[in-house]
N, C-alpha and C positions, 0 to 999 in steps of 0.2 A: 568403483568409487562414485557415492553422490547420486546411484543409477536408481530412475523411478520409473522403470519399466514397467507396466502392466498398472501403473497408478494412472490416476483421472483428479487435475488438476482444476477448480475454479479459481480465477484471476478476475478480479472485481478492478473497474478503471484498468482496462488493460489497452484500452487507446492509447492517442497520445495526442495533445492539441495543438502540435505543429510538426514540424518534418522533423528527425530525430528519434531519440530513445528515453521514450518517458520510463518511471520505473514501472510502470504495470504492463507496459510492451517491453519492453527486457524481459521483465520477469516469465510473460509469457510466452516466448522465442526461447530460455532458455530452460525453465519446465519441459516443454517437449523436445526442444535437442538432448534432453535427458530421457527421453524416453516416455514420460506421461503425456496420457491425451488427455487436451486443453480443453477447458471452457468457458471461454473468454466472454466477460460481459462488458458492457460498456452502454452509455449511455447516449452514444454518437455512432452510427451504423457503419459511417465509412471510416471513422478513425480503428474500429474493432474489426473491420474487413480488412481494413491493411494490414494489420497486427496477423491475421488469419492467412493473409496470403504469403508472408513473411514464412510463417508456419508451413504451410503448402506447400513452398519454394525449394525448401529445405529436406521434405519430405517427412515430415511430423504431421499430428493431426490434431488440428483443432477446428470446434466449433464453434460458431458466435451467436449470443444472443443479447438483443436491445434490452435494456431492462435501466429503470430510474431505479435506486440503490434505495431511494429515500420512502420509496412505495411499497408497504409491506405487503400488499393483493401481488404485486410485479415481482418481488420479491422469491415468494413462496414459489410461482410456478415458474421461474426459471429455473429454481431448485431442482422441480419437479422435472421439467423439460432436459436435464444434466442427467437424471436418474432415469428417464424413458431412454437419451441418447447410448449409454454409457452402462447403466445399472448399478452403479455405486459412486461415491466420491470419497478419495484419500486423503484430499488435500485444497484446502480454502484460503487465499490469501486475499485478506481485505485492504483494498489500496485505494480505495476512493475518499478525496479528502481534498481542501484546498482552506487558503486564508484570507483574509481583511481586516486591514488594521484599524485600531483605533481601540481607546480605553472606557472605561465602563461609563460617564458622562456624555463623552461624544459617540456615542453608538450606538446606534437605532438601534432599540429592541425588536427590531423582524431583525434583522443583519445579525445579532447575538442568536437568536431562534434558529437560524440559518446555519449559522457556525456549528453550535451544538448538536441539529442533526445530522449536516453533512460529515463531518467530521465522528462523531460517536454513535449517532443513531444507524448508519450505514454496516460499520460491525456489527453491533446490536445484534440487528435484521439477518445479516450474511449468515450468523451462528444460530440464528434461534432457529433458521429452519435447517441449516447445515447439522446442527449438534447431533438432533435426534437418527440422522441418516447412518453418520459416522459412531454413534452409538451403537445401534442396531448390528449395524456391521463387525462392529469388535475394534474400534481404534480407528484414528486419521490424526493429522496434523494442520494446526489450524495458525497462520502470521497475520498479526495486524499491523498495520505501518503507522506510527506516530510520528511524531518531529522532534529536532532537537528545541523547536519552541516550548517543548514541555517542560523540559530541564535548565534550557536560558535564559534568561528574559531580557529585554532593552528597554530601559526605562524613554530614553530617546523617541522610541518607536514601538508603542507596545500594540501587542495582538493580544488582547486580553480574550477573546473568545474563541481564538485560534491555539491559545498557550494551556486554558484549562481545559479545551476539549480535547485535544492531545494528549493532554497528561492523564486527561480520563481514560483512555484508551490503552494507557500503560497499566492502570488500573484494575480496567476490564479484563486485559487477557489475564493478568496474576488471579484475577474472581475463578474466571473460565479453568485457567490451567488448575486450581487445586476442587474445585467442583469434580472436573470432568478427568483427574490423574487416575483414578482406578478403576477406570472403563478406557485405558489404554488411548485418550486423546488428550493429544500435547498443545499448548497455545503459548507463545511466544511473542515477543515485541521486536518488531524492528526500527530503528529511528533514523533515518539520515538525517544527515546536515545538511551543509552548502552544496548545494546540488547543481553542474550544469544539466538540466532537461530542459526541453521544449516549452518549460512554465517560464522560466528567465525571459527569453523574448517574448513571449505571449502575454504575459501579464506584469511582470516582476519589474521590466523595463518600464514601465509607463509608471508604476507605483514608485519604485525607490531611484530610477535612472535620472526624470527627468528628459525621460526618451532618447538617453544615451547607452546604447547599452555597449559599446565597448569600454565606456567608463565606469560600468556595474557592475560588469564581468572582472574588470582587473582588482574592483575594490573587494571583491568576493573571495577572488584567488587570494587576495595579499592575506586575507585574514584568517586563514586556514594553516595552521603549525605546518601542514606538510605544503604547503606554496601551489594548491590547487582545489577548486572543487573537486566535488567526484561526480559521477553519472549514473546515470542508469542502470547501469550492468553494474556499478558496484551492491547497490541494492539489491539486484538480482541475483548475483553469489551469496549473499545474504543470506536472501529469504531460501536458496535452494540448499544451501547447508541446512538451515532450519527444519526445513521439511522433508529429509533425506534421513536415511536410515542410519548414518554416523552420527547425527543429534538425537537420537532417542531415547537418552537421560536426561534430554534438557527439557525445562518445562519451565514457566514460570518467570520467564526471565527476558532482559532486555538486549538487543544486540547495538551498539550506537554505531553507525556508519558513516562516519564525519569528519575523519581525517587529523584526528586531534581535537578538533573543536572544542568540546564540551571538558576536554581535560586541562584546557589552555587557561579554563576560567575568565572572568571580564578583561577585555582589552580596554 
């Protein structure tokens, strides 16, 4: 069940920017306790050395490479560097991605620039050199991770270049998935929601807290149908269903992983 043995997994943001379980270090800890070997990139050496030694620990095998998502030169040859280590790749999950609020008036146009590529240009980049590899070879499975920013909006508090660049990417992969369905590669959307990871105290707290974050956390939990965020590893069973051999009629399609969230509609 779920077994990706003899697969060679790329996990993009598979760090994590504080102590904990971000979704692209789950994701990558549970890829290879599945069996694939990893290739973890990240753009912070020692957060994707941790993720690696995690890996190691356990007796999985991953390997790390530094790479800016955003630089398509960096890009290209970590590709290539996955295909010297490895010789093929089965499976791409793009997970690099982050927010800032504010609406289309109050929002530097570099900060909108910013959004748009970190957020959609980073996929982009993942597939365009991933595609032709998994082509070649006869099939792979490819997850993007969006947000449930794409599908809810707050008027309160809007992320206007955080919300369409998300929803681009829901977009993107439906483009990818029926391009690329009769060369035997699948592309998929994953969305979480309210998420406890290492972003909440890192960043999330100082943005919506007020620098309280046990008061941020609880207004978080309350507003989740099911009476909790989720984490990281919920993501990670996600994306591992997705790219596992019992999802390969799926294509094209979105997975929300939010606890209710998005079905609850406006509070």
């Amino acid at each position: 069940m779920l077994d990706l043995t003899g697969k060679v997994a790329i996990v993009t943001g598979a760090g994590s920017v504080g102590p904990g379980w971000g979704n692209g270090k789950a994701t990558a800890v549970l890829l290879a306790r599945q069996g694939a070997q990893v290739f973890a990139i990240d753009i912070a050496a020692e957060a994707v050395a941790e993720t690696a030694a995690l890996v190691d620990g356990e007796g999985g095998t991953c390997t790390t490479h530094v790479c800016d998502m955003l630089d398509a030169a960096a890009v290209e040859a970590a590709i290539a560097a996955c295909i010297a280590r490895y010789g093929r790749i089965d499976i791409l999950v793009n997970n690099v991605g982050g927010s800032h609020p504010g609406g289309p008036v109050d929002m530097p146009e570099e900060v909108w620039d910013r959004q748009i590529d970190f957020n959609l240009k980073t996929p982009f980049l993942g597939c365009k050199y991933v595609l032709p590899v998994m082509e070649a070879q006869g099939g792979g499975a490819i997850v993007n991770v969006s947000s449930v920013a794409a599908l809810r909006m707050s008027a309160g508090r809007p992320h206007v270049a955080y919300s369409a660049s998300k929803a681009g990417v829901i977009a993107f992969s439906k483009s990818v998935a029926l391009t690329y369905a009769r060369q035997r590669i699948r592309c998929n959307t994953v969305i979480p929601g309210l998420m406890h990871t290492p972003l909440v105290e890192h960043r999330l707290v100082r943005q919506l807290g007020a620098n309280d974050a046990e008061a941020l956390i609880a207004r978080r939990h309350a507003s989740v149908p099911v009476g909790q965020m989720g984490s990281g590893w919920d993501v990670a069973h996600a994306v591992l269903f997705l790219v596992s051999e019992e999802a390969k009629y799926i294509t094209g399609t979105e997975l929300a992983v939010d606890g209710g969230f998005t079905a609850a509609g406006p509070v």
